[in-house]
C-alpha positions as CSV (number, residue, x, y, z in Angstrom):
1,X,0.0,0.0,0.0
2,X,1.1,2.6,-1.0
3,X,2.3,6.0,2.0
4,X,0.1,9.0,2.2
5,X,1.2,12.1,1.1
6,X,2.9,15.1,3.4
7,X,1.9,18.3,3.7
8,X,4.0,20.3,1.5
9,X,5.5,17.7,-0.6
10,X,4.2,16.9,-4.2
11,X,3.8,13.3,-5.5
12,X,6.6,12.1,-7.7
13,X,4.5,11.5,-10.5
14,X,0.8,13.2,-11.1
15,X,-1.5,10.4,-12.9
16,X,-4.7,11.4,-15.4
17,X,-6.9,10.5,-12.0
18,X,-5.5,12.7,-9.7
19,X,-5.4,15.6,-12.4
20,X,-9.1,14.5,-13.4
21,X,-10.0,14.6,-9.5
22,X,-8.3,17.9,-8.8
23,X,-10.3,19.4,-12.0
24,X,-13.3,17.7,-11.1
25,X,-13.2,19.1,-7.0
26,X,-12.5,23.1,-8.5
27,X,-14.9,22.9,-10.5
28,X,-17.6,21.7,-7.4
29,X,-15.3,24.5,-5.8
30,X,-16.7,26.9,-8.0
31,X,-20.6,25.8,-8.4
32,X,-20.8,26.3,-4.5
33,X,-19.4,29.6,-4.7
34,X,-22.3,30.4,-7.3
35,X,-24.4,28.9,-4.7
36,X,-23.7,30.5,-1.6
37,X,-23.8,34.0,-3.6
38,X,-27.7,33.5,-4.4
39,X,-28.9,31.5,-1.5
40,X,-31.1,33.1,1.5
41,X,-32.3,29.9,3.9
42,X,-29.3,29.8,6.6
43,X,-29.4,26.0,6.9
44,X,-28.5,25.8,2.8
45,X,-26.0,28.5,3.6
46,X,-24.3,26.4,6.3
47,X,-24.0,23.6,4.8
48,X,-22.8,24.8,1.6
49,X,-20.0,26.5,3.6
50,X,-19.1,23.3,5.4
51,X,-19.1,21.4,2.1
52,X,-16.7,24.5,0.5
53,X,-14.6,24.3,3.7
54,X,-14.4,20.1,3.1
55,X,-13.9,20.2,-0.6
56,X,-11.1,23.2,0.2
57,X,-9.5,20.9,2.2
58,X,-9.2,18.5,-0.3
59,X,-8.2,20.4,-3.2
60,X,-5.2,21.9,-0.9
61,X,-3.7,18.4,-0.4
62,X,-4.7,16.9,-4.1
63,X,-2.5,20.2,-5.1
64,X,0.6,19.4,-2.4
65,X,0.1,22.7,-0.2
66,X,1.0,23.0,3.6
67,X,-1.4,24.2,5.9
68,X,-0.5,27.7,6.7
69,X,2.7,27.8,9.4
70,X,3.4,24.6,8.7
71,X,6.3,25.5,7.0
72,X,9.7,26.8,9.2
73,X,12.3,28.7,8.4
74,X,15.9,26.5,8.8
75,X,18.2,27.8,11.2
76,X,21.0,29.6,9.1
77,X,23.9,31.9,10.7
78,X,23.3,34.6,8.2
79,X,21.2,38.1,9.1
80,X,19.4,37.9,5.9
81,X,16.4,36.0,5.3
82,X,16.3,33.2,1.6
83,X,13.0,32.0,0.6
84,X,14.9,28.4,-0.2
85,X,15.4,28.5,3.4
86,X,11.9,27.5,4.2
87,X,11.6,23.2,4.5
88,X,8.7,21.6,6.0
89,X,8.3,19.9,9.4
């Protein structure tokens, strides 16, 4: 079987499914933004936030992005800061 995914690291090799999968949860991404600008009734509004907070979720790890502060600066002995410093935990 094969190991999970970390935060901040991107698979070695993206298949048609995962790129299919990623497409397909954007695009539900985007109908539920449509959605949540017309609707009125606060239970339809609360659950189309928790399903855009869910699918969110998703698309962030599909795509290989840390959760934010997830990511720390390595300890270097120079003053100035490099972005190529950053590594994840």
């Amino acid at each position: 079987m094969p190991e999970p995914l970390k935060a901040g690291s991107k698979p070695e090799k993206v298949n048609d499914f995962t790129e299919g999968r990623i497409a397909c949860v954007r695009a539900q991404l985007g109908r539920i933004d449509r959605m949540l600008l017309t609707e009125t009734d606060p239970q339809r509004l609360d659950r189309l936030a928790s399903a855009n907070a869910k699918l969110s979720d998703l698309e962030r790890v599909m795509s290989g992005r840390p959760l934010p502060g997830q990511l720390r600066p390595r300890a270097s002995k120079s003053l100035k800061s490099d972005p190529s410093d950053v590594v994840p935990e």
